[in-house]
C-alpha positions, 0 to 999 in steps of 0.5 A: 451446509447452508444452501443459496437462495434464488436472490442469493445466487443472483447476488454471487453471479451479478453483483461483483461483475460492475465493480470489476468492470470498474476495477479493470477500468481504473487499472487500465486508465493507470498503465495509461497514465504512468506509461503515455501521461506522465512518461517521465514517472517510469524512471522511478522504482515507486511507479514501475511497481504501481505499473506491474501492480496494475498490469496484474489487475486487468485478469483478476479484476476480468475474473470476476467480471467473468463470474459464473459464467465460467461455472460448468453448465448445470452446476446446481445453485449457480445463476448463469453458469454457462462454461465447462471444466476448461473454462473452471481450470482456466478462471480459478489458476488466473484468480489464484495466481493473480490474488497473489501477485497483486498483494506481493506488488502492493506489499513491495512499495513499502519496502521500497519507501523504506529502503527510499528513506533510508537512502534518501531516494537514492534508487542506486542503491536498492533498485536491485530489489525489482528484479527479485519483487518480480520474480516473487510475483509471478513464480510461487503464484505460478507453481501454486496454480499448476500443483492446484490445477494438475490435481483437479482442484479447481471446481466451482466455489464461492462466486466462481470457481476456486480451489476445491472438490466437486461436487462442492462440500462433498469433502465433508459430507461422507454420503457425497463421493467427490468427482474431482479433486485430490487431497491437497488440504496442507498445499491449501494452508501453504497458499492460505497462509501465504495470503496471509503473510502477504497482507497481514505479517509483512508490510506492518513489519516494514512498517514497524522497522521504519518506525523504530528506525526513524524513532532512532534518528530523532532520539540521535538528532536530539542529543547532537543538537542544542537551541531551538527546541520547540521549532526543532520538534515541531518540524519534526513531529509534522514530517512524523504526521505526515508519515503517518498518514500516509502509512496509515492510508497505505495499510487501511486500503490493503487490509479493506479489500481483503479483510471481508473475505478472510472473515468469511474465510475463518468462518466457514473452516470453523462453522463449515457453513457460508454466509452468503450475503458476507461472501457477496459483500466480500466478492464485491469490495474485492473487485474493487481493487483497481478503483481504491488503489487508483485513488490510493495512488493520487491520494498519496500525490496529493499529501506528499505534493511540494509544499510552501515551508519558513525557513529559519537560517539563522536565529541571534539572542541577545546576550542578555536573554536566555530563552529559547525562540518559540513558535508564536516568536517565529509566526511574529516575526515571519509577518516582517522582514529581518530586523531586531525585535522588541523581544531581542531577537534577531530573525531572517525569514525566507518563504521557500518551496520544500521538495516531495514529502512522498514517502514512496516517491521521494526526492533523492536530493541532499538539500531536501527536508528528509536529508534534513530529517534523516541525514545524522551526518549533515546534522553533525556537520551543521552543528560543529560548523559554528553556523549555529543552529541547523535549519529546519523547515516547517510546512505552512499551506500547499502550494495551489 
């Protein structure tokens, strides 16, 4: 193995401590949004998850913060080691369980604006998930580091300490005996590739079921009604835009902390060897996590914030035109008030303001663009009504 450098393991014992200083900072400064801000946001699951998620970064961002000072005194190629096997047990079980509990709330926010958009934001009907999102937490993370620390396993590793033997590599250097540590290697992949579902397999796969879910809706909306295409499809595909980024900023943000370090993590199953300035680099993106998710979280306001919209409630041809209204028809007319046009048309154009277009945060009301969007049964019922054609909004510009 590879041994540090004197710059190197200044690097490893430096270097992440600024960005979880700002980590922590960042997630403190969201309990205190969420809980003395905006107080009125705690009645709403999406930011009691975000509460929870955050309240879990304070230790694992102070982690870091912490760094090699937790190493044992006299621990070789450790810059500023100064603790003992105390203060090594008591980091690695804090950076283990807590690695674990962040990913499972991020994760769970997906779930939740699955379950929100399918019930349009009616939390009645899938609050009961908090209770077992909690549960999942902090349980596994807790039994994983007790197994973890109960067999001598946390030793010095990486930018701290982690699960491992001491002393570090003796585990595939028959010349070193091991001081400490049990064999555990399959409880290790068990933890491994929990990491892995957490990050990897289960939000693309909430992801991937509101997808086809709400590509079923389309295809449903379709078939039941008639008139207006063009405007029909153009609401539709921006609120599907609009889906997109968000998702698309949700799972970028997820994957970006954690990604580095499993490149290095691969790398070094497969080589035995660390690259220490890739595990630098890693350790610092990584206890930056507070911070990207702090900016996630406005970020999201701010693309789902309520925008202006043209409704269209009413569309009349005359009898001797048989086209469909286009969007450059509709734009036309919005620039006048309702009258009948050289082009036969007769439109009424109102300039309102829609409701939250926040896929984790939505707004549970019948009348709002989702229920529109989602809702097959009002769409039935607007179509067979003899109203005509159903409504269907179109963002403009956001509300300054």
């Amino acid at each position: 193995m590879t041994l540090p450098t004197e710059a190197q393991q200044m690097g490893i014992a430096y270097a992440p401590m600024p960005f979880g200083a700002i980590s922590f900072l960042s997630s403190s400064y969201m309990i205190y949004h969420i809980l003395f801000q905006e107080p009125q946001k705690r009645a709403r699951l999406y930011h009691r998850l975000v509460l929870a998620m955050n309240i879990a970064l304070l230790p694992l961002s102070l982690m870091y913060v912490w760094s090699t000072l937790a190493v044992p005194t006299g621990t070789p190629y450790y810059a500023n080691a100064a603790g003992n096997v105390n203060t090594c047990t008591a980091q690695g079980f804090l950076s283990l369980m807590f690695m674990l509990t962040v990913p499972t709330y991020y994760g769970s926010l997906v779930l939740q604006a699955y379950l929100g958009i399918k019930n349009n934001f009616n939390e009645e009907k899938y609050q009961w998930i908090e209770i077992p999102v909690h549960i999942v937490a902090y349980v596994p993370p807790f039994v994983y580091g007790v197994v973890v620390a109960a067999t001598n396993n946390f030793n010095p590793n990486g930018s701290g300490c982690w699960y491992s033997k001491a002393p570090q590599g003796c585990e595939s250097d028959p010349g070193v005996p091991c001081e400490r540590g049990q064999d555990i290697s399959y409880f290790i992949y068990i933890v491994g590739l929990s990491q892995v579902f957490l990050y990897f397999i289960f939000p693309p796969s909430v992801i991937l079921s509101m997808y086809y879910w709400m590509k079923k809706i389309q295809r449903n909306i379709a078939k039941r009604c008639s008139g207006m295409t063009i405007l029909r499809e153009s609401a539709r595909n921006q609120m599907m835009q609009s889906i997109y980024r968000q998702l698309s900023l949700y799972l970028f943000s997820f994957w970006f902390t954690w990604v580095w370090g499993l490149i290095h993590s691969v790398y070094q199953v497969f080589t035995g060897d660390i690259v220490y300035n890739l595990l630098i680099f890693s350790n610092c993106i990584f206890a930056s996590q507070g911070f990207i998710y702090m900016i996630v979280y406005f970020k999201l306001q701010q693309m789902g914030r309520p925008q202006h919209v043209e409704v269209v409630p009413q569309v009349e041809l005359r009898p001797s035109l048989q086209r469909e209204m286009t969007v450059s028809d509709i734009r036309k007319n919005a620039q006048r008030k309702t009258e009948t046009s050289s082009d036969g048309f007769v439109v009424d154009i109102n300039i309102e303001e829609s409701y939250n277009f926040n896929i984790f945060d939505g707004t549970p009301d019948q009348e709002s663009p989702w229920a529109r969007f989602i809702d097959q049964e009002s769409v039935h019922s607007d179509t067979s009504s003899g109203k005509g054609t159903p409504k269907f909004v179109r963002r403009e510009s956001d509300v300054v």
